[in-house]
N, C-alpha and C positions, 0 to 999 in steps of 0.2 A: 113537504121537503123533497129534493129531487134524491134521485137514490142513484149512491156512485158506484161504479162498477170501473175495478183498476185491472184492465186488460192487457195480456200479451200484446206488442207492436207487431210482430210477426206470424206467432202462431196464436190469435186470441182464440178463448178457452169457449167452448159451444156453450156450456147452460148460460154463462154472461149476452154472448149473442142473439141466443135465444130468450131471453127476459126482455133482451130490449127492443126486440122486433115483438115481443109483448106487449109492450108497452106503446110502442107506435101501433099497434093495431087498436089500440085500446083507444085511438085518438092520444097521445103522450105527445108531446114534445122533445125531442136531445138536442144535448147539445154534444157533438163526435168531432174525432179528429179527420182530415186529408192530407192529402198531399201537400197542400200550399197552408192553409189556417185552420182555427175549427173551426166551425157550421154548425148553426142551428137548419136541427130538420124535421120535417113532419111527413107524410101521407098527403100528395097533391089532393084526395080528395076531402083534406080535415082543414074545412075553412075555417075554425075557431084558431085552429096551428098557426095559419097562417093569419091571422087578425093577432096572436098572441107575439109573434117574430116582431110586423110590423109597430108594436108596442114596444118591445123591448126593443129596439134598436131606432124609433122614433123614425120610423120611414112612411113618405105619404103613397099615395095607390097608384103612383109613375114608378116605381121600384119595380124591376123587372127579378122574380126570384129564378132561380136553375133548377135544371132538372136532372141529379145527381143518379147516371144508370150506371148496373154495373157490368156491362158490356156492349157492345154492338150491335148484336141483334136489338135488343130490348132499347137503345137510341134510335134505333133506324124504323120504331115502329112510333116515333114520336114526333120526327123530321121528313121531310122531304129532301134527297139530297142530288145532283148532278153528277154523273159520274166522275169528274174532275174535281169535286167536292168531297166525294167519297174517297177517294183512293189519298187525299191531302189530308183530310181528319184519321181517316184509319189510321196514317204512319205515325199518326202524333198522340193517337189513344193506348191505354190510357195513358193519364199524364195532368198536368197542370195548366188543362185548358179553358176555357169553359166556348162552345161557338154559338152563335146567334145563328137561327135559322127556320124557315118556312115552317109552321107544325101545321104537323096532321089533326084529322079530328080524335083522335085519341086525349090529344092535349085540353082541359076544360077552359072554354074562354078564356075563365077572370085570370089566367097566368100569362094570355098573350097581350107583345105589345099589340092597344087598340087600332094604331092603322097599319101594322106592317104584316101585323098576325102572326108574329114569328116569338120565338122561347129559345132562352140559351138554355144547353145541356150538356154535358161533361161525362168522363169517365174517370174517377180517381186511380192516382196508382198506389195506394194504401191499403194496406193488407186488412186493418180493423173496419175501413169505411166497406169494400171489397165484403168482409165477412158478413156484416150486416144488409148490401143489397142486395146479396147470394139468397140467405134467413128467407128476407123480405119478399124479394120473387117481384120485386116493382120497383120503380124509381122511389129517389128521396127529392121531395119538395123543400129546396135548400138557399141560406141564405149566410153569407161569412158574419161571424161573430165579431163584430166590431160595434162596441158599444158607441154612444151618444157622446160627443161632446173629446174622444180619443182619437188619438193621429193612426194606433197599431192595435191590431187583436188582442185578443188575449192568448198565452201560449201555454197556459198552465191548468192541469182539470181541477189541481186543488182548490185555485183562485177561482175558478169559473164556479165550481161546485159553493163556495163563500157568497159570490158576489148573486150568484140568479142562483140560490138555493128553492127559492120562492112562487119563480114562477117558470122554469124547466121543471120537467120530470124525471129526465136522467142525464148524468156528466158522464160520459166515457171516456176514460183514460188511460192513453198509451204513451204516456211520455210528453217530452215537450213537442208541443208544434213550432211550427214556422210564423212568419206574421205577415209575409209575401203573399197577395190571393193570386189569386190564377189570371193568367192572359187573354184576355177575350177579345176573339175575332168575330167579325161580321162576315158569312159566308150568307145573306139571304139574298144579295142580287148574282150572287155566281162570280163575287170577286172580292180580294180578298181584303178587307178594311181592317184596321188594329183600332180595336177603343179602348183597352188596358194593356200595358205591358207588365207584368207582373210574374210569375213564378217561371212559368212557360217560355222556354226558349226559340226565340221567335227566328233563329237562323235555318231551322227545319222549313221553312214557309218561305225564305228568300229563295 
């Protein structure tokens, strides 16, 4: 059974944060809230996590997951960026974005696309997602919570905590989310491509 943990939205409570960065070191699965939906997350290096995502959300091994940091330094050591690249993601981090982009060898293979070699990655602007990559001291290997065979997320920890009692290990909840995922832009040949328009206001980038 996953074990729920009903957190502050703003000031989440430490021993809860720190149980769940517990629990992801432990190899654990959550399922957390963002800025745009919830996310399932794991430890880029816990490929079982990441075989157990692509299960529950019935996705084949063209799925490109994110790499959920929780600042800039610790993105910039995962990317390769231009300086025109840099100073265009910085004004829009954090925030509801997610950008495609060249990785470095920090990033392990099996997460980059296979011919382009690049990984999207993000900075949320969520206080509880925030608290847990702070804990963490590493990115989150992330993936939006949108079940099989549904048009929208889910926006509820009670129902998440119901529905994947079984095969999560923890639901954190801080109220409702949104059902909007993030904007994702292509920034891997040095220009700017839109392939989602979603949460992210894309008039920053005009």
């Amino acid at each position: 059974m996953a074990k729920y943990f009903d957190v502050h939205p703003e000031n989440p409570q430490r021993r809860a944060i720190s149980q769940v960065v517990d629990i992801l070191r432990s190899g654990g699965l959550i399922a957390y809230p963002t800025d745009s939906c919830f996310a399932l997350g794991c430890l880029p290096g816990n490929k079982e996590g990441m075989e157990r995502i692509r299960q529950i959300r019935h996705l084949d091994d063209r799925h490109h997951f994110t790499l959920v940091c929780h600042d800039f330094a610790q993105l910039g050591q995962l990317v390769y960026l231009s300086n025109t690249v840099f100073r265009a993601i910085k004004a829009a981090t954090p925030g509801s974005y997610t950008f495609i982009l060249p990785a470095t060898k920090e990033v392990p293979r099996r997460l980059l696309n296979a011919k382009k070699k690049t990984v999207g990655v993000r900075i949320p602007d969520h206080a509880v997602a925030q608290a847990i990559l702070a804990e963490l001291g590493e990115p989150l290997l992330s993936s939006t919570l949108l079940l099989p065979g549904e048009d929208e997320p889910m926006t509820q920890g009670w129902e998440i905590k119901e529905r994947l009692d079984h095969v999560v290990d923890a639901v954190i909840d801080s109220g409702e989310c949104g059902t909007e995922p993030t904007t994702v832009i292509d920034f891997s040949n040095d220009e700017l491509e839109i392939v989602r328009e979603g949460a992210g206001d894309l008039a920053r980038f005009e």
